[in-house]
N, CA, C and O atoms as a Tinker XYZ file with bonds, in Angstrom:
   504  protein
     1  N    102.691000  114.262000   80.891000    73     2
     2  CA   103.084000  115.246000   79.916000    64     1     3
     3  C    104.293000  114.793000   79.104000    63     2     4     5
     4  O    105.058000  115.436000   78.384000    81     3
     5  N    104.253000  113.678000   79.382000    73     3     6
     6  CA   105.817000  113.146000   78.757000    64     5     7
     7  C    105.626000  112.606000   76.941000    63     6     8     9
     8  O    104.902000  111.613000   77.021000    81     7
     9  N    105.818000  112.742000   76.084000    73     7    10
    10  CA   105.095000  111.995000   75.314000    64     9    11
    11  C    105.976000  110.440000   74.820000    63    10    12    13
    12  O    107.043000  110.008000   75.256000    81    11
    13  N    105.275000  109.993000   74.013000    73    11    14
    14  CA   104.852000  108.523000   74.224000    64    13    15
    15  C    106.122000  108.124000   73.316000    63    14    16    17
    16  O    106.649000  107.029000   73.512000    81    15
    17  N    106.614000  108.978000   72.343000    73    15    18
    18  CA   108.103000  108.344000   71.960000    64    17    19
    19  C    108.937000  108.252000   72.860000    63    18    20    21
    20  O    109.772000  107.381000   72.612000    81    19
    21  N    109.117000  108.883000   74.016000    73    19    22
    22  CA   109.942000  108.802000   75.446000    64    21    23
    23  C    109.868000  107.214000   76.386000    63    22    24    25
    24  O    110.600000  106.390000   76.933000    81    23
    25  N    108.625000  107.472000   76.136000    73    23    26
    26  CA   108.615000  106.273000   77.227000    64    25    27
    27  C    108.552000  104.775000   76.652000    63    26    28    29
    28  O    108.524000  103.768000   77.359000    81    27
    29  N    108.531000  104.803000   74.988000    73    27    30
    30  CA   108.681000  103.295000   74.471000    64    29    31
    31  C    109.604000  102.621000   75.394000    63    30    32    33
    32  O    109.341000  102.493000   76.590000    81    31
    33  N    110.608000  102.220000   74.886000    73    31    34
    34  CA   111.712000  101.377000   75.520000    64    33    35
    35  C    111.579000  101.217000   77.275000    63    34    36    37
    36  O    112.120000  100.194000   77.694000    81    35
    37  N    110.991000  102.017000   78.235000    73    35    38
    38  CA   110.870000  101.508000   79.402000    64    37    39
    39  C    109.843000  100.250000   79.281000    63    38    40    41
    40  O    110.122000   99.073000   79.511000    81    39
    41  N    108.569000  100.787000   78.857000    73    39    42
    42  CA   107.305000  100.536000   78.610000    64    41    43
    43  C    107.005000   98.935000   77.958000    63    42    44    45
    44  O    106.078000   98.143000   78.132000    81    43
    45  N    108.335000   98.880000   77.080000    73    43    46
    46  CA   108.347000   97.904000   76.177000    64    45    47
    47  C    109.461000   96.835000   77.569000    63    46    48    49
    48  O    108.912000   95.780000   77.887000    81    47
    49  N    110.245000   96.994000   77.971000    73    47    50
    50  CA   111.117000   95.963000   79.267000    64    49    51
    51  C    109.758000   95.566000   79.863000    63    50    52    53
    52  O    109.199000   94.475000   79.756000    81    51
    53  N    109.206000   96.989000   80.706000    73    51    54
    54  CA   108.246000   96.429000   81.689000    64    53    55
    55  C    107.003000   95.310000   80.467000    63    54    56    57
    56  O    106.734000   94.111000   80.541000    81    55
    57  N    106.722000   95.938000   79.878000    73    55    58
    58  CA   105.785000   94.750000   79.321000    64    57    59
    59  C    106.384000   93.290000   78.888000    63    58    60    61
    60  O    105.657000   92.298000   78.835000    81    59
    61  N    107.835000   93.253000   78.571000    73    59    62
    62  CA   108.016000   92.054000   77.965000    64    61    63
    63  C    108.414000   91.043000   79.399000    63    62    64    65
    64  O    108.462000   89.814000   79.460000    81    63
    65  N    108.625000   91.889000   80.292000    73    63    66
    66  CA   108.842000   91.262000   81.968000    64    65    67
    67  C    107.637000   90.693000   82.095000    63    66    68    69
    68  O    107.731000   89.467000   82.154000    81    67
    69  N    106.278000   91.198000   82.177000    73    67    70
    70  CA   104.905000   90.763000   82.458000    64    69    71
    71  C    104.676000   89.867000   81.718000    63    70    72    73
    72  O    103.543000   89.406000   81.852000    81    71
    73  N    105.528000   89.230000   80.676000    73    71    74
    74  CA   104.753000   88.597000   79.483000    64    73    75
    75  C    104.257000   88.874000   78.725000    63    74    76    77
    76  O    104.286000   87.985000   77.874000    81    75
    77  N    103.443000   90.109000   78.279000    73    75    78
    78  CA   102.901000   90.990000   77.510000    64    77    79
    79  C    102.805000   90.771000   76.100000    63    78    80    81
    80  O    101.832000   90.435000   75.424000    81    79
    81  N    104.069000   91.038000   75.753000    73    79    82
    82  CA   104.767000   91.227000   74.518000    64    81    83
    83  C    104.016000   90.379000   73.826000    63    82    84    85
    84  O    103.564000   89.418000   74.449000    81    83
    85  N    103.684000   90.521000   72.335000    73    83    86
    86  CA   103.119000   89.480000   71.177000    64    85    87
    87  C    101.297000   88.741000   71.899000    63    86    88    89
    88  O    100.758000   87.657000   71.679000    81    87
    89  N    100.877000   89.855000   72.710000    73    87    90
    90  CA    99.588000   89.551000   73.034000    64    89    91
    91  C     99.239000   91.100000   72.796000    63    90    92    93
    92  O    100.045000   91.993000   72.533000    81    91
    93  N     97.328000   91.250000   73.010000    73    91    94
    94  CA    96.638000   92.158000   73.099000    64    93    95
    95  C     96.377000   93.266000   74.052000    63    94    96    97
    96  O     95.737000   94.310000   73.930000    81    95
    97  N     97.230000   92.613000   75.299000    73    95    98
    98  CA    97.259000   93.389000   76.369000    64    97    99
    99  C     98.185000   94.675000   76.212000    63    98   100   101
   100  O     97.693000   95.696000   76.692000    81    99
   101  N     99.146000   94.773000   75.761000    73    99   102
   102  CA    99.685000   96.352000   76.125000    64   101   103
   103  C     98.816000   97.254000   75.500000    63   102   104   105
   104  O     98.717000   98.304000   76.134000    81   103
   105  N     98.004000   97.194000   74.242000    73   103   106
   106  CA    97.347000   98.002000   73.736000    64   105   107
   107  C     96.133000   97.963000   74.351000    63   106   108   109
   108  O     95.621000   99.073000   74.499000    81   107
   109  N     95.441000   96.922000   74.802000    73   107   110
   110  CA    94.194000   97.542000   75.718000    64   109   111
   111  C     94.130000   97.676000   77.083000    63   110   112   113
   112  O     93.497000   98.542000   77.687000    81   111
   113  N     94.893000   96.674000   77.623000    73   111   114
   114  CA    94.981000   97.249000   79.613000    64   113   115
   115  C     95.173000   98.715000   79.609000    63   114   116   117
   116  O     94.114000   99.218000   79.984000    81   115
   117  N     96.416000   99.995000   79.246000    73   115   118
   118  CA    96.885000  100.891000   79.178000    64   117   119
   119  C     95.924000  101.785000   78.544000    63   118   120   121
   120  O     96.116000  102.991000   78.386000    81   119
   121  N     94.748000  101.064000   78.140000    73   119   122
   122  CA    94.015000  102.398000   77.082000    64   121   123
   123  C     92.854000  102.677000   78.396000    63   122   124   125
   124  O     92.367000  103.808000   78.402000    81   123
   125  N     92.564000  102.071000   79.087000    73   123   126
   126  CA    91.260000  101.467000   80.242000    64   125   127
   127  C     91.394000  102.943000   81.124000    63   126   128   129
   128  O     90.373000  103.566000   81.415000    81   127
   129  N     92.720000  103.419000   81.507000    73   127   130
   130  CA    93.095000  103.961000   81.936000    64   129   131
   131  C     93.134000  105.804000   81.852000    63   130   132   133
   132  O     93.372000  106.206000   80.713000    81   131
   133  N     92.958000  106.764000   82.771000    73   131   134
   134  CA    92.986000  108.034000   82.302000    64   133   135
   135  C     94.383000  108.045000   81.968000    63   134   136   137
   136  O     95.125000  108.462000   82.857000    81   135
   137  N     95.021000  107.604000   80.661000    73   135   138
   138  CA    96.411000  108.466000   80.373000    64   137   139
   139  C     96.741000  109.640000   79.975000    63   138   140   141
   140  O     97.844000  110.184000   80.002000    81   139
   141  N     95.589000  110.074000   79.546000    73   139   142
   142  CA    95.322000  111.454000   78.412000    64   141   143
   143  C     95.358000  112.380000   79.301000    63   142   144   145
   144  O     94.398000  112.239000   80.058000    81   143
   145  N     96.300000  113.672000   79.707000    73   143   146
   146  CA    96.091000  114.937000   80.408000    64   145   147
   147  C     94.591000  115.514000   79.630000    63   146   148   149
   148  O     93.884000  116.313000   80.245000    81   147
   149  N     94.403000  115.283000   78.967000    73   147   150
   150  CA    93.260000  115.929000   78.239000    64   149   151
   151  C     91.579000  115.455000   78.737000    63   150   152   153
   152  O     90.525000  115.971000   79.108000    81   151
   153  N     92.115000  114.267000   78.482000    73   151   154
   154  CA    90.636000  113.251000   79.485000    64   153   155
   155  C     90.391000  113.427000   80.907000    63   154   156   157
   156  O     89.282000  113.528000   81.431000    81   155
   157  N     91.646000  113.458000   81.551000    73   155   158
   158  CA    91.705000  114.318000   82.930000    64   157   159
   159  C     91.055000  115.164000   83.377000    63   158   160   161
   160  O     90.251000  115.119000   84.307000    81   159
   161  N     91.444000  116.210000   82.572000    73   159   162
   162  CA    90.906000  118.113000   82.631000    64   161   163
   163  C     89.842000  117.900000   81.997000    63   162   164   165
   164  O     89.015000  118.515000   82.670000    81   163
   165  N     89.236000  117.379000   81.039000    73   163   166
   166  CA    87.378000  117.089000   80.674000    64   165   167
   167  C     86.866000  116.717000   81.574000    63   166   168   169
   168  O     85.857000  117.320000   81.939000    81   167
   169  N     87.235000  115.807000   82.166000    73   167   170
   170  CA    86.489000  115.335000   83.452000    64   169   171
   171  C     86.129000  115.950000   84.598000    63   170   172   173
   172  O     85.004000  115.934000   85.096000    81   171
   173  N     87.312000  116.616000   85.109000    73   171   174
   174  CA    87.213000  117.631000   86.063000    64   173   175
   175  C     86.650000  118.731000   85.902000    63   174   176   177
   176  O     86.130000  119.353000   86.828000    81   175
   177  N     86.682000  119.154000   84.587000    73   175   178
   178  CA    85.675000  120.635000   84.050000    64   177   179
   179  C     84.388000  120.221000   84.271000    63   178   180   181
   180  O     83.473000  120.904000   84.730000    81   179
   181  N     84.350000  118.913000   83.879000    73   179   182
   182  CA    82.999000  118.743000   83.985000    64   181   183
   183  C     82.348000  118.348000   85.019000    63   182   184   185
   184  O     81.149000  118.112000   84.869000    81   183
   185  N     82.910000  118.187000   86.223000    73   183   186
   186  CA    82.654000  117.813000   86.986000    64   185   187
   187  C     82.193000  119.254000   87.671000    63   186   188   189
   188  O     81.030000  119.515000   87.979000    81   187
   189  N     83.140000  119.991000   87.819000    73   187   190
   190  CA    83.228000  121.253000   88.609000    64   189   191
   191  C     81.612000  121.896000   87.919000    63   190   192   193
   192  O     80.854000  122.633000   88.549000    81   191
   193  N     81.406000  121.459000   86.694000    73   191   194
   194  CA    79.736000  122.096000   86.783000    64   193   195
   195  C     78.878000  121.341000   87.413000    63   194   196   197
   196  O     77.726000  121.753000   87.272000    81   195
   197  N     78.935000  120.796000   87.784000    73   195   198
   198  CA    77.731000  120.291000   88.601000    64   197   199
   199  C     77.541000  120.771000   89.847000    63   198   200   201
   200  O     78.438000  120.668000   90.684000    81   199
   201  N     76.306000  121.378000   90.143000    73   199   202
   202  CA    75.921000  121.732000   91.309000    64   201   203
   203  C     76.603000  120.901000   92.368000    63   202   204   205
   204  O     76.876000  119.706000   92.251000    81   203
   205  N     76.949000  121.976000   93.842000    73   203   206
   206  CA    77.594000  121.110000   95.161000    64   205   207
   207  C     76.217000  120.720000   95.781000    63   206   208   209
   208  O     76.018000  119.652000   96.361000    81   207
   209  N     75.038000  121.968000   95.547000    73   207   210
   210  CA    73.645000  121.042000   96.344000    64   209   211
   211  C     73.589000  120.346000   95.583000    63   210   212   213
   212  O     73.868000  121.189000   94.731000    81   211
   213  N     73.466000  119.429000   94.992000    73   211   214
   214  CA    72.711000  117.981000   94.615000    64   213   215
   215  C     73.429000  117.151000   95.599000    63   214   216   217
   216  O     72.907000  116.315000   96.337000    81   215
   217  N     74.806000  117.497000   95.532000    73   215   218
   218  CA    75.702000  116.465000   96.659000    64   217   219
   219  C     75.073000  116.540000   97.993000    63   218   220   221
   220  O     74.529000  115.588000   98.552000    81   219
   221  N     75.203000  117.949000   98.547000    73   219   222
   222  CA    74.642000  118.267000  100.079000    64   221   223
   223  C     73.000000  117.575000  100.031000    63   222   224   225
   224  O     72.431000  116.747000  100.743000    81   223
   225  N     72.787000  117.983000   99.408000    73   223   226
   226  CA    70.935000  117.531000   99.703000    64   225   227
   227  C     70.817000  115.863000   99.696000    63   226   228   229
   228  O     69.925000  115.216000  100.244000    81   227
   229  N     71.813000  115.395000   99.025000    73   227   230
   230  CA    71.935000  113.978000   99.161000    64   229   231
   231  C     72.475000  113.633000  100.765000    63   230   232   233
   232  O     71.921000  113.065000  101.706000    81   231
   233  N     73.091000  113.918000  100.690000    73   231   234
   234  CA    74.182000  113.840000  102.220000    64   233   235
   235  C     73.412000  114.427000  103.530000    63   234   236   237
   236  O     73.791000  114.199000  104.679000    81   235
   237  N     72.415000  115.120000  103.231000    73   235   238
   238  CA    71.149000  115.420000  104.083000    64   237   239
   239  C     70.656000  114.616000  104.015000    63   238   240   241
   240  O     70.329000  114.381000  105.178000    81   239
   241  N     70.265000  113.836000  103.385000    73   239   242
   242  CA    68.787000  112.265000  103.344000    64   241   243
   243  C     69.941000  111.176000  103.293000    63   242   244   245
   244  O     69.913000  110.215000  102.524000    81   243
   245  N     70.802000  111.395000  104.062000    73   243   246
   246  CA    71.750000  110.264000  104.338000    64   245   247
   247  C     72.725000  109.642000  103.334000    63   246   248   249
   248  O     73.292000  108.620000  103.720000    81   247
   249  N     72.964000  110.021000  102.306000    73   247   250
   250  CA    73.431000  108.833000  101.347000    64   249   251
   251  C     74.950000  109.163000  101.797000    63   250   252   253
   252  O     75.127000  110.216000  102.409000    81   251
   253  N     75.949000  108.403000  101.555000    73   251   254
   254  CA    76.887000  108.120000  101.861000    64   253   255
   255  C     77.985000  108.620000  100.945000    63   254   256   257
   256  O     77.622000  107.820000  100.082000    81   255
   257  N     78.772000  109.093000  100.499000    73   255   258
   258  CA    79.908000  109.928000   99.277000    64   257   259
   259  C     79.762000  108.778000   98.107000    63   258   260   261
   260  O     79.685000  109.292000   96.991000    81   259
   261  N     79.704000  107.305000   98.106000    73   259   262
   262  CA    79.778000  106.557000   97.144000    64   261   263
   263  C     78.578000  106.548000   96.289000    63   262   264   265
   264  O     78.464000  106.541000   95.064000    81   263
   265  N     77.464000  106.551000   97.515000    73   263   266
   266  CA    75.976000  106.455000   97.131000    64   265   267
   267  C     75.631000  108.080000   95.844000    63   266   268   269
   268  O     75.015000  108.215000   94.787000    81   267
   269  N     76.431000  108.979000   96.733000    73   267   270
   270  CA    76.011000  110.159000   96.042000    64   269   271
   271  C     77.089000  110.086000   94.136000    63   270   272   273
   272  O     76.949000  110.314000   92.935000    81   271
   273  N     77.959000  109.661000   95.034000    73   271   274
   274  CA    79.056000  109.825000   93.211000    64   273   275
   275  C     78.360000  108.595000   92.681000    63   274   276   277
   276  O     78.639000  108.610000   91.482000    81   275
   277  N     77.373000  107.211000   92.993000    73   275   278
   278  CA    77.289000  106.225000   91.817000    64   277   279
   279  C     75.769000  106.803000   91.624000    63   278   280   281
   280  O     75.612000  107.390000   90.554000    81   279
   281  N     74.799000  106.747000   92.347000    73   279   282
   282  CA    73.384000  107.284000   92.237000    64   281   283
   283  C     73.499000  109.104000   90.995000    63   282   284   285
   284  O     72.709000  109.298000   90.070000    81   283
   285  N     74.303000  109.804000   91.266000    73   283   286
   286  CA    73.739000  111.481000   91.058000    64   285   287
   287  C     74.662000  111.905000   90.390000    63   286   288   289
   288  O     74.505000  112.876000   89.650000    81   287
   289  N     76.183000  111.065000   90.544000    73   287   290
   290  CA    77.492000  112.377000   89.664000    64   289   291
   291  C     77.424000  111.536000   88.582000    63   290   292   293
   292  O     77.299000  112.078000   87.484000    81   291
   293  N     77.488000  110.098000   88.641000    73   291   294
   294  CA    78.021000  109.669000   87.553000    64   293   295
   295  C     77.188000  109.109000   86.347000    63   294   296   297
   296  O     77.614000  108.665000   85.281000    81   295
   297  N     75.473000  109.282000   86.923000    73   295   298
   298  CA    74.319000  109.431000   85.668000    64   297   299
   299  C     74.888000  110.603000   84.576000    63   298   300   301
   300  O     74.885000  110.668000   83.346000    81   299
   301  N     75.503000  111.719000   85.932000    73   299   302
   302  CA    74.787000  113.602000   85.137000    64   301   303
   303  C     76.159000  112.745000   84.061000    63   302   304   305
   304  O     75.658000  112.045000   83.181000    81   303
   305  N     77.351000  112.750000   84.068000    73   303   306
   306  CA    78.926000  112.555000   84.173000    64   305   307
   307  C     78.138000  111.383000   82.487000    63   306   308   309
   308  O     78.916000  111.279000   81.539000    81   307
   309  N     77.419000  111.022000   82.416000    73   307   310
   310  CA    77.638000  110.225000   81.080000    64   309   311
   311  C     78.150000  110.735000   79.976000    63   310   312   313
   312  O     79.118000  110.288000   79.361000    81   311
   313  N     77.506000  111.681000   79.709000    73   311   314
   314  CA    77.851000  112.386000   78.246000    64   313   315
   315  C     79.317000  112.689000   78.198000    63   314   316   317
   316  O     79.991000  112.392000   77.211000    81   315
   317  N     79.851000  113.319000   79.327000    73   315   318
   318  CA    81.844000  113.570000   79.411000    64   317   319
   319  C     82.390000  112.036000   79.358000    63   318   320   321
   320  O     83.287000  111.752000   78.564000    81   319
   321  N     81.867000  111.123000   80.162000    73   319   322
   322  CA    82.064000  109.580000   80.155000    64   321   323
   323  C     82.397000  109.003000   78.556000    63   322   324   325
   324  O     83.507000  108.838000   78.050000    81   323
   325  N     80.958000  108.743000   77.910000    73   323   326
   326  CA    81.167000  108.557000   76.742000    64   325   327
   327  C     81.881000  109.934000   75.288000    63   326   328   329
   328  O     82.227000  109.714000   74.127000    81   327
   329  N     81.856000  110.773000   75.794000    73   327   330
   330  CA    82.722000  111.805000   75.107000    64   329   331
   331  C     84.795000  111.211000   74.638000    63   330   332   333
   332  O     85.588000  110.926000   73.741000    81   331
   333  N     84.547000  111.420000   76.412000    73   331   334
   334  CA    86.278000  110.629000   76.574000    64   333   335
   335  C     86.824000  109.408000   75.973000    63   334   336   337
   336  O     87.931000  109.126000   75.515000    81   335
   337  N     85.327000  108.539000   76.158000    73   335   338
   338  CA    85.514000  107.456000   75.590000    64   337   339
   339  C     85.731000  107.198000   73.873000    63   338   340   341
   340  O     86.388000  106.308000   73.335000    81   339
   341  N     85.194000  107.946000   73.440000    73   339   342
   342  CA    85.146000  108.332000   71.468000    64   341   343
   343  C     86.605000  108.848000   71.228000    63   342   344   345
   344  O     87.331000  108.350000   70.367000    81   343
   345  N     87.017000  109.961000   72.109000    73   343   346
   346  CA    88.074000  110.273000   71.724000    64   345   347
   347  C     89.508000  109.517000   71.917000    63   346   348   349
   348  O     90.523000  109.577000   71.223000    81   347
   349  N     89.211000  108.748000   73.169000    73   347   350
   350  CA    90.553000  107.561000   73.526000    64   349   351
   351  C     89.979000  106.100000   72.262000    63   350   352   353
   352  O     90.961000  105.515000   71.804000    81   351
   353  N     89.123000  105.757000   71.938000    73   351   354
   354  CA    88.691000  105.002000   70.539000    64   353   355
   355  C     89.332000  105.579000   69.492000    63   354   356   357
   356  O     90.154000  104.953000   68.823000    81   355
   357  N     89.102000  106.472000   69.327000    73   355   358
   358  CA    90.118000  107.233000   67.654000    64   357   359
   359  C     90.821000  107.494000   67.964000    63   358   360   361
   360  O     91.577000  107.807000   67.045000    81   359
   361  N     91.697000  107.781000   69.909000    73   359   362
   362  CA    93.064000  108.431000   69.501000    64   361   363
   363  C     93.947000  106.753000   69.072000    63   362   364   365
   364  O     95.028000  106.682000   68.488000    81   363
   365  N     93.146000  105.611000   69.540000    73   363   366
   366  CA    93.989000  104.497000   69.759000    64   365   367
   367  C     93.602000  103.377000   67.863000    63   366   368   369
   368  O     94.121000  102.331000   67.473000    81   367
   369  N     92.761000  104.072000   67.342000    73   367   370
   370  CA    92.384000  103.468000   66.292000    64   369   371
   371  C     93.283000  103.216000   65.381000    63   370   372   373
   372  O     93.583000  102.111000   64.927000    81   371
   373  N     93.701000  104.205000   65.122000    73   371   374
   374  CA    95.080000  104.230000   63.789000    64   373   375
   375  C     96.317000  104.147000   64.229000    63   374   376   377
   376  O     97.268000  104.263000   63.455000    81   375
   377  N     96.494000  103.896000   65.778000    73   375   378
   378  CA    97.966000  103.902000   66.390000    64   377   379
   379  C     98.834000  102.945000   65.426000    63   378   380   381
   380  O     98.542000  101.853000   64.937000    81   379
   381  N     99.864000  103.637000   65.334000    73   379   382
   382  CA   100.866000  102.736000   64.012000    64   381   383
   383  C    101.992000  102.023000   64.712000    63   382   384   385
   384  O    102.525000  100.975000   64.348000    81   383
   385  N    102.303000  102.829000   65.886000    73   383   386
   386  CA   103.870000  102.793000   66.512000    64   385   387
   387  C    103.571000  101.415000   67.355000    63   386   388   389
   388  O    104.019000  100.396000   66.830000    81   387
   389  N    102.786000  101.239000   68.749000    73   387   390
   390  CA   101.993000  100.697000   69.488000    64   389   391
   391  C    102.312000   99.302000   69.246000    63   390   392   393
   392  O    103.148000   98.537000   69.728000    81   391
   393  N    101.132000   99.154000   68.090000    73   391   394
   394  CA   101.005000   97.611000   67.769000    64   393   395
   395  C    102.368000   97.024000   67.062000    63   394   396   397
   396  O    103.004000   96.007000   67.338000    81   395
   397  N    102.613000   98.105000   65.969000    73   395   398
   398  CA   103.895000   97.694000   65.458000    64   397   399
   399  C    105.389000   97.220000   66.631000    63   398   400   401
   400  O    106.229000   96.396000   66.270000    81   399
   401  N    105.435000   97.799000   67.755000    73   399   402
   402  CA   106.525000   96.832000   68.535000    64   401   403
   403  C    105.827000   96.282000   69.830000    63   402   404   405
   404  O    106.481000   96.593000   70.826000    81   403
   405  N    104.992000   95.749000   70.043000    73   403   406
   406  CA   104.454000   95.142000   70.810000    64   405   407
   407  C    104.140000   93.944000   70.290000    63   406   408   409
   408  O    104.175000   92.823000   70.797000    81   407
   409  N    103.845000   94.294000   69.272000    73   407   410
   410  CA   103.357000   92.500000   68.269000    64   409   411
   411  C    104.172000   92.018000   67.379000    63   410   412   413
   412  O    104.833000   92.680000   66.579000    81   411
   413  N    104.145000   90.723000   67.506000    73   411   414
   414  CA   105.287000   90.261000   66.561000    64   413   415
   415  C    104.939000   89.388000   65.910000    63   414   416   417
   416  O    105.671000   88.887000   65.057000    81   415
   417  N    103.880000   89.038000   66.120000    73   415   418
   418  CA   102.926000   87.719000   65.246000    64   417   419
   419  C    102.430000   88.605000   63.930000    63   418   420   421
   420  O    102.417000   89.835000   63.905000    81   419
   421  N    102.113000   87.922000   63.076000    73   419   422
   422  CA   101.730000   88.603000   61.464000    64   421   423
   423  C    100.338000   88.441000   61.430000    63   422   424   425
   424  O     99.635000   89.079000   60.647000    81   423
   425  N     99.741000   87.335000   62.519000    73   423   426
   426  CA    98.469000   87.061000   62.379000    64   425   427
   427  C     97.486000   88.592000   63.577000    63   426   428   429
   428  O     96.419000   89.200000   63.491000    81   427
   429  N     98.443000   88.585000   64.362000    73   427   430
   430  CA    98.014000   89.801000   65.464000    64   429   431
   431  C     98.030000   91.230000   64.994000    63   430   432   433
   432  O     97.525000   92.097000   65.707000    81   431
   433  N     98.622000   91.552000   63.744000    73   431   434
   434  CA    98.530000   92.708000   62.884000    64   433   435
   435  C     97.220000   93.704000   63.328000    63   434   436   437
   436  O     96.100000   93.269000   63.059000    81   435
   437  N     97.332000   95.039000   64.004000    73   435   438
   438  CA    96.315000   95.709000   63.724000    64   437   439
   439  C     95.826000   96.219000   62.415000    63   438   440   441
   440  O     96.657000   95.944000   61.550000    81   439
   441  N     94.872000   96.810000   61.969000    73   439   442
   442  CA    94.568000   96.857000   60.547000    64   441   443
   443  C     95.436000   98.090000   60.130000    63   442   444   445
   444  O     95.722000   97.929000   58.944000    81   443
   445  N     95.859000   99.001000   60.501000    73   443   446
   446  CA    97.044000  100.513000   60.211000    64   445   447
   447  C     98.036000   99.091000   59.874000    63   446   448   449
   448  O     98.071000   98.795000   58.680000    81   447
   449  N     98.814000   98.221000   60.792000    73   447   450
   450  CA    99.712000   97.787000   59.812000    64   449   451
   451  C     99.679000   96.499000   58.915000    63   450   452   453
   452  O    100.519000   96.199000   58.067000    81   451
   453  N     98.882000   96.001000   59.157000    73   451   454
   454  CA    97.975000   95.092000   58.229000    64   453   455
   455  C     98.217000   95.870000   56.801000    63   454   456   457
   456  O     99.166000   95.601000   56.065000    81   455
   457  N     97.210000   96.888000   56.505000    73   455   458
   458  CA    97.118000   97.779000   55.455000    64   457   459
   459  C     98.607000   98.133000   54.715000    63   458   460   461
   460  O     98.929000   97.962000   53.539000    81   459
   461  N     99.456000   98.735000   55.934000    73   459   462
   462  CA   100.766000   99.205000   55.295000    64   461   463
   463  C    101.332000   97.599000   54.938000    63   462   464   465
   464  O    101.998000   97.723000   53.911000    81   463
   465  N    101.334000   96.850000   55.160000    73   463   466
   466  CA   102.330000   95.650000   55.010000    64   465   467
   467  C    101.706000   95.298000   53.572000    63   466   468   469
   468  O    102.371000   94.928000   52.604000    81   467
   469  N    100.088000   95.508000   53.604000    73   467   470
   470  CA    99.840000   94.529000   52.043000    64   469   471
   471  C    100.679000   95.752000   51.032000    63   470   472   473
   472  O    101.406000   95.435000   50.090000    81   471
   473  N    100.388000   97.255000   51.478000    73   471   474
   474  CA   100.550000   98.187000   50.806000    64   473   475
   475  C    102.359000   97.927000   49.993000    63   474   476   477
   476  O    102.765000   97.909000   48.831000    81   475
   477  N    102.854000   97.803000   51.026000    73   475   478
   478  CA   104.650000   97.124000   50.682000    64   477   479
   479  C    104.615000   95.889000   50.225000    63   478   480   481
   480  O    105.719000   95.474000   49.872000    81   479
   481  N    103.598000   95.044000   50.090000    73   479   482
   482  CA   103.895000   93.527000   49.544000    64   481   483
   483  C    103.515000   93.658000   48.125000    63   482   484   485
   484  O    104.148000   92.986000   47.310000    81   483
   485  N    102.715000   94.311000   47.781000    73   483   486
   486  CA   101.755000   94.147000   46.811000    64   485   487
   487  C    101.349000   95.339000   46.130000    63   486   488   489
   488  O    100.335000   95.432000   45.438000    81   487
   489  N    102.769000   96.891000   46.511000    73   487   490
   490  CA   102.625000   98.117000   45.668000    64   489   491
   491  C    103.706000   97.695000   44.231000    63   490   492   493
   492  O    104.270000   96.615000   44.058000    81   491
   493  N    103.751000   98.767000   43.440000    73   491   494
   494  CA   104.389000   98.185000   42.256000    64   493   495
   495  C    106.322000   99.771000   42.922000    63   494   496   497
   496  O    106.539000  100.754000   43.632000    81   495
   497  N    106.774000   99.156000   42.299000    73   495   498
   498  CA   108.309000   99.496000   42.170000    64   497   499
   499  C    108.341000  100.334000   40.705000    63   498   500   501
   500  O    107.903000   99.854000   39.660000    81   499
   501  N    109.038000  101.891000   40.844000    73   499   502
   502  CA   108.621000  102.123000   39.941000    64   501   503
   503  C    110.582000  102.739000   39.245000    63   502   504
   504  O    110.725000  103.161000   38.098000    81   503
């Protein structure tokens, strides 16, 4: 619940400790991840609809808790799966802040500051 102007400057030590820094990794290892309170609580809503017999009736013909969550929860679980997934894609698409201090190469530019940089090289002064 913390938001994400807070935690730059830790975020940015620990990554430049790992090596991180001026590579692709802080912006995609960290996205892989449920960070979103929002992606969280979709998941779990959606979870909580699914019938508990499909689980039990599995667990009657033996299957095992893994067998039942990879075989039965996580077919039904696609549509919230790829749902979450669209929305962590566009929340991370136009990120401006992110790439801008994590990268320092001109060639590693995401396209948000790609765009703004030609936009400042090559707007007119008026």
């Amino acid at each position: 619940m913390i938001p994400y102007q807070v935690t730059i400057i830790p975020l940015f030590i620990l990554f430049r400790k790992m090596g991180w820094v001026n590579t692709f990794l802080p912006l995609t290892v960290p996205a892989f991840f449920a960070t979103s309170a929002f992606h969280v609580f979709l998941l779990k809503q959606f979870y909580n609809t699914i019938p508990k017999e499909l689980s039990d009736s599995a667990n009657i013909d033996g299957c095992s808790e893994f067998r039942v969550w990879w075989n039965i929860i996580l077919p039904l679980a696609k549509p919230a799966l790829v749902s979450v997934g669209i929305f962590n894609f566009i929340g991370h698409w136009n990120d401006f802040l992110g790439p801008l201090i994590y990268l320092q190469d001109n060639n590693k530019y995401t396209l948000a500051i790609g765009l703004y940089s030609f936009r400042n090289e090559f707007g007119t002064d008026y």
